[in-house]
Wavefront OBJ file of the C-alpha trace (Angstrom):
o trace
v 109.891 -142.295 -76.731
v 112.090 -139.336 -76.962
v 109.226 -137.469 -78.924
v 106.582 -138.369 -76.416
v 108.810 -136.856 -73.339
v 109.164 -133.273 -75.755
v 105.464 -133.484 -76.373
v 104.476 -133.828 -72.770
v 107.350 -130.799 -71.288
v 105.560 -128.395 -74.381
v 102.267 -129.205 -72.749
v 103.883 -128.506 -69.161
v 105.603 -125.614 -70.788
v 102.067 -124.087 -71.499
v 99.954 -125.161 -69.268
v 102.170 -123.273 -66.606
v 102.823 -120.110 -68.545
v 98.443 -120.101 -68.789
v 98.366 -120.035 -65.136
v 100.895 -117.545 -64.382
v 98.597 -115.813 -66.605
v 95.804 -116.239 -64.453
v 97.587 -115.058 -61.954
v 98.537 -111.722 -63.335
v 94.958 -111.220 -64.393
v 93.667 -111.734 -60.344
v 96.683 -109.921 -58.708
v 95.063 -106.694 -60.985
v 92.020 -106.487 -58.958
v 91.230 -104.317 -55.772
v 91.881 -106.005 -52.776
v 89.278 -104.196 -50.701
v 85.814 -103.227 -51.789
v 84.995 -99.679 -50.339
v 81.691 -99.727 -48.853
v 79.284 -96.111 -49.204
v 78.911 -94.323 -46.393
v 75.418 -92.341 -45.536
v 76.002 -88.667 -43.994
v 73.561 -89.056 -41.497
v 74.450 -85.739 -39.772
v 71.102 -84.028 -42.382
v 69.064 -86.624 -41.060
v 69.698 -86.196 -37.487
v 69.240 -82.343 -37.554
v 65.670 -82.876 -38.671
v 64.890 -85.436 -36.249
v 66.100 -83.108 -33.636
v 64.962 -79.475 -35.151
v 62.096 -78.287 -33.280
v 58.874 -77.752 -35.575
v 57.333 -75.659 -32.140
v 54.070 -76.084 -31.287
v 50.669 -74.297 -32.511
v 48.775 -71.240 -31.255
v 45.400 -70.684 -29.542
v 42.943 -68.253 -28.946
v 40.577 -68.403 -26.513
v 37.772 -65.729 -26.127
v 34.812 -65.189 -24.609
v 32.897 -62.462 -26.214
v 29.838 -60.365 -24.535
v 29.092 -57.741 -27.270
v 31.438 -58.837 -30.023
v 34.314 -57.136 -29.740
v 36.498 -59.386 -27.977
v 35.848 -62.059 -31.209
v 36.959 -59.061 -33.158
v 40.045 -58.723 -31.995
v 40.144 -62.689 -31.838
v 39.656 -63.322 -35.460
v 42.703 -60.521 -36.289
v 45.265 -62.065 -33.523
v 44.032 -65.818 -34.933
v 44.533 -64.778 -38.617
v 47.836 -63.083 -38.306
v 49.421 -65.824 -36.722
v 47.277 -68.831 -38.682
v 46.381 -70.027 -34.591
v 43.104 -71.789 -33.716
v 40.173 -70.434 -32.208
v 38.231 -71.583 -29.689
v 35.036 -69.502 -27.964
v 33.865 -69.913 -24.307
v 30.221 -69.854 -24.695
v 27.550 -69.874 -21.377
v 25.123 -72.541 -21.512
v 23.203 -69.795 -20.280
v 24.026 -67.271 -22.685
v 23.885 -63.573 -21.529
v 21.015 -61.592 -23.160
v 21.543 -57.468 -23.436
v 19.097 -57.124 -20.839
v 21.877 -59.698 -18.724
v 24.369 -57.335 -20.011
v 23.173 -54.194 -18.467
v 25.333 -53.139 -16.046
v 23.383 -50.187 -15.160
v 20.455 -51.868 -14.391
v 20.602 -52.810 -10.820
v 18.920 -56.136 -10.507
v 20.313 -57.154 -14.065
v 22.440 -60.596 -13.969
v 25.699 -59.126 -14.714
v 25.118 -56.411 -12.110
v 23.847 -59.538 -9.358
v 27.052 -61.526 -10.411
v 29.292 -58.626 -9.446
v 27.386 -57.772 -6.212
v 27.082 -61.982 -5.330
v 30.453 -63.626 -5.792
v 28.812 -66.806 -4.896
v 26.623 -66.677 -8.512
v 29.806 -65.410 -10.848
v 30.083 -69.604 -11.199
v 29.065 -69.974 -15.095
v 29.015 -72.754 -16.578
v 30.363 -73.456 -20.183
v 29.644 -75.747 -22.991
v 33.049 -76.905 -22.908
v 36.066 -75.814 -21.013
v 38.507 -78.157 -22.639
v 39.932 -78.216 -25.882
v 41.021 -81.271 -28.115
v 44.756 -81.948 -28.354
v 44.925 -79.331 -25.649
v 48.855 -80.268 -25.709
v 49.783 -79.575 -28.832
v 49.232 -76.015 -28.126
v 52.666 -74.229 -26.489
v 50.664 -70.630 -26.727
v 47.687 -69.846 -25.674
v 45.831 -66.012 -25.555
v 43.091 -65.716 -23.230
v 40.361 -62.512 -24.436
v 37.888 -61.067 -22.216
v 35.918 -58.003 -21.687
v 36.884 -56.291 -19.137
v 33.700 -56.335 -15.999
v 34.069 -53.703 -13.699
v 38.335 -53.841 -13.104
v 38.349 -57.564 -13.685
v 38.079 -60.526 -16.607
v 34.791 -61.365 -17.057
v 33.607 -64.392 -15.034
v 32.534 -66.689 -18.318
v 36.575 -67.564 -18.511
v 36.642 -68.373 -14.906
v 36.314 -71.964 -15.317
v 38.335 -72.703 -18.370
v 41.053 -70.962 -16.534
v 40.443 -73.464 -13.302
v 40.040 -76.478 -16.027
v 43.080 -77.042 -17.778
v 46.486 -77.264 -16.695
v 48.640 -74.506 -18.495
v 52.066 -76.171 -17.338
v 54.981 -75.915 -20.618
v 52.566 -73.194 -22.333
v 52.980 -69.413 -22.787
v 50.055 -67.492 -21.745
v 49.317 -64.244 -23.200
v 45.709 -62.166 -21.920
v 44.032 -59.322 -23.811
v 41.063 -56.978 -23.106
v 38.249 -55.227 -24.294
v 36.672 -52.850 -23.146
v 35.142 -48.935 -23.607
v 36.961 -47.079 -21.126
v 38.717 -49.839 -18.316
v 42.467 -50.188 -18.640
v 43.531 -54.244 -18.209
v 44.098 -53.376 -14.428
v 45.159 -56.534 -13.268
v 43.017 -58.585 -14.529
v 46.073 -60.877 -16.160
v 47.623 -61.258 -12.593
v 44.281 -62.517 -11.394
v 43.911 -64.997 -13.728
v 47.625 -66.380 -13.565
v 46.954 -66.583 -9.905
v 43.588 -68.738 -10.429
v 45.398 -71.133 -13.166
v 48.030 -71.938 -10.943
v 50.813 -72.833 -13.960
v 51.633 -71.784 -17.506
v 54.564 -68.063 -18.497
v 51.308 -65.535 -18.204
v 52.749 -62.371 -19.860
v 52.066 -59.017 -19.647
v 48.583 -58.125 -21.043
v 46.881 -55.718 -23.963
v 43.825 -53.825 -23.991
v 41.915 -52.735 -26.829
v 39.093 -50.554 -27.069
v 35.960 -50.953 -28.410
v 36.466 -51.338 -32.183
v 39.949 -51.388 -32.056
v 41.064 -51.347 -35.519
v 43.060 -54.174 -37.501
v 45.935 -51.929 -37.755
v 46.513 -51.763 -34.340
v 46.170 -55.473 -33.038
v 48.222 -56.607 -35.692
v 50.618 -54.212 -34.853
v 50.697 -55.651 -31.032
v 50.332 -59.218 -32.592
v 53.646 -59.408 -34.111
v 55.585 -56.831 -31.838
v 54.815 -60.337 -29.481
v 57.883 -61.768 -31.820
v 55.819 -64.905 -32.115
l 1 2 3 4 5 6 7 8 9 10 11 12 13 14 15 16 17 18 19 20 21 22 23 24 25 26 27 28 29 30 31 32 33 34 35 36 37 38 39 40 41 42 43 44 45 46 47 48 49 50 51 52 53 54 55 56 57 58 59 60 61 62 63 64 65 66 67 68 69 70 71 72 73 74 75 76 77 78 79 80 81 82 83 84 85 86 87 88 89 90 91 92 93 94 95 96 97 98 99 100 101 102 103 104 105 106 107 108 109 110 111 112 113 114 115 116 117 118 119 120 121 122 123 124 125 126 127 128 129 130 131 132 133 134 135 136 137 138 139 140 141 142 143 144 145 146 147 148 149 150 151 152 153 154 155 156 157 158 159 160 161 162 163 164 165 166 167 168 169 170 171 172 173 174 175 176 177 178 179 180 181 182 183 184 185 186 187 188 189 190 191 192 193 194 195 196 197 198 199 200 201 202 203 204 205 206 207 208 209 210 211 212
């Protein structure tokens, strides 16, 4: 009997120095798990940085030197073109201002017919674009009346508006005023004129004085 009660207080004996084991072993690990944090302050910047918006140039061209200057200003800045074409195009006879009963010279004379009609005066995703330059030739002191009613067509609200000119011998007079004054909305800003065959140098020169 005596044996038996030694034999079971050894198996006690052990049985509680194992757990206090255990117990060591669990009282050795952390308490707290730390859980990874994400900087999100990177992401947030680039949800908020402005990419700004793209660039258009609009033209109408009689004799092909207002898409001249067009195609330099739309290259050096990687903007989109977009021509105002007559669905009644002008012919060189149209063109002749010196001829009195040519059409440009009846336009001038009739304000009434100066009302020309274009393929299209709208442009797709017309709001993606935040600037927009508006090229002419310049018809006796004023734009020429082909960009009349893309001017009257779209709203120009939230966009930067810059006009340029071509034209022989005509300075930009205030053609630019005129046209801000017919649109109604949109920053217009002060306006260039080239001459006829104004060189590369020189528009892209004026194209990114603009600090575009």
């Amino acid at each position: 009997m005596k044996k038996l009660t030694v034999l079971f207080l050894s198996i006690m004996l052990v049985l509680g120095l194992a757990a206090c084991g255990n117990n060591n072993t669990n009282n050795t690990e952390p308490s707290t798990t730390e859980t990874p944090t994400t900087d999100t302050s990177e992401t947030e910047a680039a949800d908020t940085e402005s990419t700004g918006g793209k660039t258009l140039v609009v033209y109408y061209s009689a004799s092909g030197n207002t898409e001249n200057v067009s195609n330099v200003i739309a290259e050096t800045l990687g903007a989109d073109l977009f021509e105002l074409e007559p669905v009644e195009p002008y012919s060189n006879d149209d063109l002749n201002w010196t001829n009195d009963d040519s059409r440009v010279t009846r336009e001038h004379e009739n304000e009434d017919e100066r009302d020309v009609e274009l393929v299209s005066a709208t442009v797709d995703n017309w709001s993606e674009y935040d600037t927009i330059f508006i090229g002419y030739p310049i018809w006796w002191g004023i734009a020429a009346w082909p960009v009349d009613e893309f001017i009257e067509t779209n709203d120009f609200t939230g966009k930067t508006v810059i006009p340029f000119a071509t034209s022989a011998s005509s300075g930009m007079g205030q053609s630019g005023e005129l046209l801000a004054e017919m649109a109604g909305t949109g920053d217009w800003q002060e306006g260039q004129r080239f001459r006829s065959g104004a060189s590369e140098d020189d528009i892209v020169a004026w194209v990114e004085g603009l600090g575009l």
